[in-house]
C-alpha positions in Angstrom: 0.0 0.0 0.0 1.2 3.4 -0.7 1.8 5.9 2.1 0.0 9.1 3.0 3.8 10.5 2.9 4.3 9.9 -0.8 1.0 11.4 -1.7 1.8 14.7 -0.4 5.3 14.4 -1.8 3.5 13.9 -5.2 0.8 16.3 -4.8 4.1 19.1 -4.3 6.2 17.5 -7.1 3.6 18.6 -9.2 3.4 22.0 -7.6 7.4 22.0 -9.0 8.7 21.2 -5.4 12.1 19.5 -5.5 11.2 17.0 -2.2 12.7 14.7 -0.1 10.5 12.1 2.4 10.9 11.1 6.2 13.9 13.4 6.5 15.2 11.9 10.0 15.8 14.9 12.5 18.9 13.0 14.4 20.6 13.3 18.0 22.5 16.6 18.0 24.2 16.1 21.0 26.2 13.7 22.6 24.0 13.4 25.6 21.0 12.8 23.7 22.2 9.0 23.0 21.3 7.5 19.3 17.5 7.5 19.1 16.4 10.1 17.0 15.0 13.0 17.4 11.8 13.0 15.0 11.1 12.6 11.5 9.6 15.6 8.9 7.1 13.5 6.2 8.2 15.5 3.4 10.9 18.7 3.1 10.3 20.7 -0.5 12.2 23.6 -2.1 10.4 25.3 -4.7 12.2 28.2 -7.0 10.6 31.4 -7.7 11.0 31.1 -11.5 9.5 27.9 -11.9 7.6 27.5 -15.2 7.0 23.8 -16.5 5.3 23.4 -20.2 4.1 20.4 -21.7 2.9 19.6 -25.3 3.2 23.8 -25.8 0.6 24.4 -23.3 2.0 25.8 -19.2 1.4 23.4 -16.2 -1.0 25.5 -14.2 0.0 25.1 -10.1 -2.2 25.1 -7.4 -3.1 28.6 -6.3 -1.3 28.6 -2.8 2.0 28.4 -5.4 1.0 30.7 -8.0 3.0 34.0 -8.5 5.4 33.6 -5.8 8.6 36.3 -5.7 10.9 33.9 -4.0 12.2 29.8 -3.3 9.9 28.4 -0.8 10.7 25.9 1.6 8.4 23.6 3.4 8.4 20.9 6.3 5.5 19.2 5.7 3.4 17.2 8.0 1.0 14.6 7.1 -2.1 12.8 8.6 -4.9 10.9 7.9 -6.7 12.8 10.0 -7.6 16.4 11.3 -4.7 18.3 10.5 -2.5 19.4 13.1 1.7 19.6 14.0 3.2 17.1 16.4 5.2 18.5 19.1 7.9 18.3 17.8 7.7 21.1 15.3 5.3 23.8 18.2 8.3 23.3 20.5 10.6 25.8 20.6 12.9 24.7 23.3 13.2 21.0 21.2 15.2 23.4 18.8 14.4 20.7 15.6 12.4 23.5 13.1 16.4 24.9 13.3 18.0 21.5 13.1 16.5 21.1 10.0 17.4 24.4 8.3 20.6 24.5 9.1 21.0 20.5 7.8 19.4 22.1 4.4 21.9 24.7 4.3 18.8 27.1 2.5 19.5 30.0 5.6 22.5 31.7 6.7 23.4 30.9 10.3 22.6 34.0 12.1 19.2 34.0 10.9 18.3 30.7 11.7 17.0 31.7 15.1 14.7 34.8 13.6 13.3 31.9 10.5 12.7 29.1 13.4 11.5 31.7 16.0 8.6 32.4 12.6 7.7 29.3 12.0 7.1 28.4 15.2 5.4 31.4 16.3 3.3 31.9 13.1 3.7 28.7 10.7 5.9 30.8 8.2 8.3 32.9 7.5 9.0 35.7 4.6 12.2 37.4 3.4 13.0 39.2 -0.2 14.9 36.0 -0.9 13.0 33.0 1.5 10.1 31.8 2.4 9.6 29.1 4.6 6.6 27.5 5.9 5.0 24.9 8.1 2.4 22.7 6.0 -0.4 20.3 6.8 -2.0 17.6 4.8 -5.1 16.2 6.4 -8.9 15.4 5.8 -10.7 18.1 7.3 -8.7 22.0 8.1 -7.7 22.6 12.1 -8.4 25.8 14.0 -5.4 24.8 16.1 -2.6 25.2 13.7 -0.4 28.8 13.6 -2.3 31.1 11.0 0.7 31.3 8.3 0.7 27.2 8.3 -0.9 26.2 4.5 -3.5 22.9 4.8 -4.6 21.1 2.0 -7.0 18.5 2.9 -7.2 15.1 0.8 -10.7 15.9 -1.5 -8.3 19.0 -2.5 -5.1 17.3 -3.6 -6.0 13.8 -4.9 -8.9 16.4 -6.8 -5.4 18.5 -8.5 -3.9 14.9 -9.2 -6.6 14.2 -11.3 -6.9 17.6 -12.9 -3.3 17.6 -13.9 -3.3 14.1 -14.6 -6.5 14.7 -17.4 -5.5 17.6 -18.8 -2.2 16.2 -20.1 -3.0 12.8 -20.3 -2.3 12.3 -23.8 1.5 14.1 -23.5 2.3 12.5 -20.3 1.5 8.6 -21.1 5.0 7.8 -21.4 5.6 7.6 -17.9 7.2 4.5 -16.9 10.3 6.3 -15.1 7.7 7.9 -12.7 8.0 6.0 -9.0 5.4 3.7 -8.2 2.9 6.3 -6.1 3.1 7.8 -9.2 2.0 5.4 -11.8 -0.9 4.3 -8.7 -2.3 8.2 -9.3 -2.3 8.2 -12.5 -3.4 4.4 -13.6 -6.4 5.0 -11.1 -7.8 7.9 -13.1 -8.1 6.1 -16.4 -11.6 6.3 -17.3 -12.9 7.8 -14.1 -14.9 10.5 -12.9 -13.5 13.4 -11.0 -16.0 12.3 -7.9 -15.3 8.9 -8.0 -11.9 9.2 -8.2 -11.3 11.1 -5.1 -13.6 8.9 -3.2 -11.6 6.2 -4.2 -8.2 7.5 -3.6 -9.5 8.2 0.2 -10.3 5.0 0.5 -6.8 3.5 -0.9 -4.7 5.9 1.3 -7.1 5.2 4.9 -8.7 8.9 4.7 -12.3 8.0 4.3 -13.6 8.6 7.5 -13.8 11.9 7.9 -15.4 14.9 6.2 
């Protein structure tokens, strides 16, 4: 079965993310021993010139990614349910939000503290060169989550898979390099309705039981 994880890595590859999944967040200090620290589901960087064309017509990106001045960097978090951030990524004093930058290398050292301080204060983060962001993928929206943190709930992505997926289906068959979760969204849309399909993909991915 394909995970939730590579499902929101997808839905963000086609929003021209470069991504990496379960980025392990490890022990920074001797004292912590060798268990590890947390996980982040998915890590994307996103340039601001980003412009992908297929068959002579532009890919058209989700609207939370259109028109954006700068790269943008996300730590994504993903659930099957109600979306929300684990502790890991509220906690300031656990220090990880940094860990993670600074293992990325996309902000200078002495702002690391001003970005983390951001995210975890407010879910992002905006310079003239960066911005950075705390994002949740989960089946109904949160009133809990910091008010510059991005959801998408499952109807809305597996419904862009499918839009993107139809609209160049005939320029994008050859596809066989694509990783498996990839192949699984698009196979699954052959001959289906919009509806259906994201009914079904909720069901194949364990999201079905909320609204």
């Amino acid at each position: 079965m394909h995970s939730l994880d590579s499902a929101a890595e997808w839905f963000l590859r086609l929003n021209g993310f470069l991504t990496m999944l379960n980025f392990v967040v490890h022990p920074v200090e001797q004292t912590e021993g060798t268990v590890q620290r947390t996980d982040a589901d998915v890590l994307g960087v996103r340039f601001p010139y980003r412009q992908e064309v297929v068959g002579g017509d532009p890919l058209i990106d989700h609207p939370a990614f259109q028109g954006l001045p700068r790269a943008v960097f996300v730590i994504a978090e993903v659930k099957a349910g109600r979306c929300r951030l684990n502790g890991p990524w509220t906690r300031p004093e656990d220090e990880n939000v940094g860990n993670v930058l600074r293992s990325l290398g996309c902000v200078a050292p002495e702002s690391l503290k001003v970005v983390s301080d951001s995210l975890y204060q407010n879910g992002r983060f905006e310079s003239t060169e960066l911005e950075a962001r705390l994002v949740c993928f989960g089946v109904c929206l949160s009133t809990d989550l910091p008010t510059g943190a991005p959801q998408f709930i499952w109807d809305e992505v597996f419904g862009f898979v499918y839009d993107r997926h139809q609209t160049f289906w005939r320029v994008k068959r050859q596809n066989q390099q694509w990783p498996p979760i990839g192949r699984f969204l698009w196979d699954s849309c052959r001959n289906q309705q919009r509806d259906v399909y994201v009914r079904e993909m909720r069901k194949a991915f364990g999201v079905a039981g909320e609204h």
